[in-house]
Structure formats: structure tokens, C-alpha cells
C-alpha positions as CSV (number, residue, x, y, z in Angstrom):
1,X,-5.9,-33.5,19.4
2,X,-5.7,-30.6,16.8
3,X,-8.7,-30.9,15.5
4,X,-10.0,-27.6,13.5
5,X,-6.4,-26.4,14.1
6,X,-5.0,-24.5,11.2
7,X,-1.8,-24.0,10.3
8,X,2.0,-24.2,12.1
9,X,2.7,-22.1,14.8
10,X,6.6,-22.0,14.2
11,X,7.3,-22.6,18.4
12,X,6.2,-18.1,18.5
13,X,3.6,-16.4,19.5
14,X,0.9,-15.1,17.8
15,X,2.5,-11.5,16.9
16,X,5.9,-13.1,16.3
17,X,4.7,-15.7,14.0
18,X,2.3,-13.0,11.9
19,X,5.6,-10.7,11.9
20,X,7.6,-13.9,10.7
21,X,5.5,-14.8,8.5
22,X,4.8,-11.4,7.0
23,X,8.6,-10.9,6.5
24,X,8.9,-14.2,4.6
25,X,6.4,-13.0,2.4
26,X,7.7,-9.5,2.1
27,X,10.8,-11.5,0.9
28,X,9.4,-13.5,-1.6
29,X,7.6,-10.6,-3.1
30,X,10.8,-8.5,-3.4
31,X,13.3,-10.3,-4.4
32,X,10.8,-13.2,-6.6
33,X,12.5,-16.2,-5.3
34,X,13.4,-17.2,-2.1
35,X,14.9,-20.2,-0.5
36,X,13.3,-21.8,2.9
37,X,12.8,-24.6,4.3
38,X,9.5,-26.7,3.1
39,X,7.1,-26.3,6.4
40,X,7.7,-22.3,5.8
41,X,7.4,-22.0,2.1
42,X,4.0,-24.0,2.3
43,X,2.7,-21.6,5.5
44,X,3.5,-18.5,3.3
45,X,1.6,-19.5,-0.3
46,X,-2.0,-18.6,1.0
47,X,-0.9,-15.5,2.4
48,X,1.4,-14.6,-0.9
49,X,-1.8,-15.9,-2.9
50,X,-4.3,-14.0,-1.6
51,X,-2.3,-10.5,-1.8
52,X,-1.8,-11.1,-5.4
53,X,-5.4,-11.7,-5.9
54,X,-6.1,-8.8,-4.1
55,X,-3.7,-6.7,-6.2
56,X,-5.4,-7.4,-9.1
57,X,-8.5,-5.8,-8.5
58,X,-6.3,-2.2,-9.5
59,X,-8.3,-0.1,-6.9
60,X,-7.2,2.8,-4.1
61,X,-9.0,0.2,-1.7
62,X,-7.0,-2.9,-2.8
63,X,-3.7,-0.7,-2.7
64,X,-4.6,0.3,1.0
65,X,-5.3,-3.3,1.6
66,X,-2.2,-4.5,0.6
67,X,-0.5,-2.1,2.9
68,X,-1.9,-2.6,5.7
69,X,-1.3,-6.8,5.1
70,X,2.4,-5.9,3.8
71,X,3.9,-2.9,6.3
72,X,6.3,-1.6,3.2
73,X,5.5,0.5,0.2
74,X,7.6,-1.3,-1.3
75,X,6.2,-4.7,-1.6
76,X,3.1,-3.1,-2.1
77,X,4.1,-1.0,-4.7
78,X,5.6,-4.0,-6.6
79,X,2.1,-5.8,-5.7
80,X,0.0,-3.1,-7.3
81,X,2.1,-2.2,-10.4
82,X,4.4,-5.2,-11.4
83,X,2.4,-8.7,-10.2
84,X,-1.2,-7.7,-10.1
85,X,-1.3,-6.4,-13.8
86,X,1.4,-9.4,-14.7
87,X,-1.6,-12.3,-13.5
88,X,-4.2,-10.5,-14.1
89,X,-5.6,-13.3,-16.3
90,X,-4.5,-16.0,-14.5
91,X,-7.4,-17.5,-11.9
92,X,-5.0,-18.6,-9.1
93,X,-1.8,-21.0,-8.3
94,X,0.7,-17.8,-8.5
95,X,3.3,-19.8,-6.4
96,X,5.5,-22.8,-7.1
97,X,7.2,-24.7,-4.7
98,X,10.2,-26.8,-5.7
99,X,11.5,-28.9,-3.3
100,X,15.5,-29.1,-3.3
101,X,15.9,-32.2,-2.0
102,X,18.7,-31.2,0.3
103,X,18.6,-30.8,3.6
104,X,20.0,-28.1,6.5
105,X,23.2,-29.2,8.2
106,X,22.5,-28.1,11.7
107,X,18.7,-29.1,12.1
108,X,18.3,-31.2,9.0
109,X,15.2,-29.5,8.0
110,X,14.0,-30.3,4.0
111,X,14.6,-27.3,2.0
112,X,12.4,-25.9,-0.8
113,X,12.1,-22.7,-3.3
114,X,9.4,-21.1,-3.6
115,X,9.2,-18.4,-6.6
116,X,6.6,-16.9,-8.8
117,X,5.2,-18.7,-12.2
């Protein structure tokens, strides 16, 4: 039974799957849009989520934060300076999902988009 189970574990291990999922994020964040399939795009919207929350807050805490969640000043400088101020107003739901309705040819997983409102 998975009872009080949360969330998929992608067939890795616990290090892999935080580093997998990280880099997904770390995508999504860079480039705004990203194309996966629908089990990932719906692991990675909490984590995306909360870092834009947290970015928001405009602190030297909240930028150290995001660093130490994100690995890449990068990502984190984009966080801090472009989304945080950007939904600033907005109270949550910073992701959209939009499923494509197609499927992969070798495994025939359902893909999705997931971007920024």
C-alpha cells in the first residue's frame, strides 16, 4: 500500500531523483517553457512554485535560499530579478500545464508543456 507516500520516484534514488528533478526545474526557469512528459511536469510545479514564492520576498536570505535549492546563479539570478518582482502580486498558481495530447513513440508516455503564466 502507499499510503502517506508522496510523490513519484522516477525508478532513481533519492539523490538522482532530487538532481533530476532539480535540473527539470532549472530548465523550466531558464528557458520559460519546457516540454516533458505529464508525470514530470506535474512532480516539478511545487518545487518551481515554491522557489518563486520564495523569490518574492526580495531579501539576501531568500536569494541564498534560492541557491542553495537551485545549484546555478543563473536560475537564481533570473528567480530574484526577473520572476519574483514579475508575480509579485500574484498569490500563487505561477505554472501552467498544457497537456499536448500526443504521445512519445518509443515508450508512449503522454506529453505536456509546462510554462510560466
Amino acid at each position: 500500500m502507499r499510503h502517506r507516500k508522496e510523490g513519484k520516484k522516477f525508478n532513481r534514488l533519492q539523490g538522482e531523483r532530487r538532481a533530476f528533478l532539480r535540473n527539470l526545474v532549472n530548465n523550466l526557469i531558464r528557458l520559460g517553457r519546457i516540454e516533458t512528459t505529464e508525470v514530470r511536469a506535474k512532480a516539478i510545479r511545487p518545487f518551481a512554485e515554491r522557489l518563486v514564492t520564495v523569490a518574492k520576498r526580495q531579501t539576501l536570505g531568500s536569494r541564498r535560499l534560492l541557491f542553495g535549492r537551485t545549484h546555478d546563479r543563473v536560475v537564481t539570478q533570473k528567480l530574484y530579478g526577473e520572476l519574483g518582482p514579475r508575480y509579485s502580486d500574484r498569490k500563487g498558481g505561477y505554472t501552467r500545464i498544457i497537456k499536448l495530447g500526443k504521445t512519445r513513440k518509443r515508450d508512449g508516455s503522454r506529453l505536456a508543456t509546462i510554462e510560466f503564466v
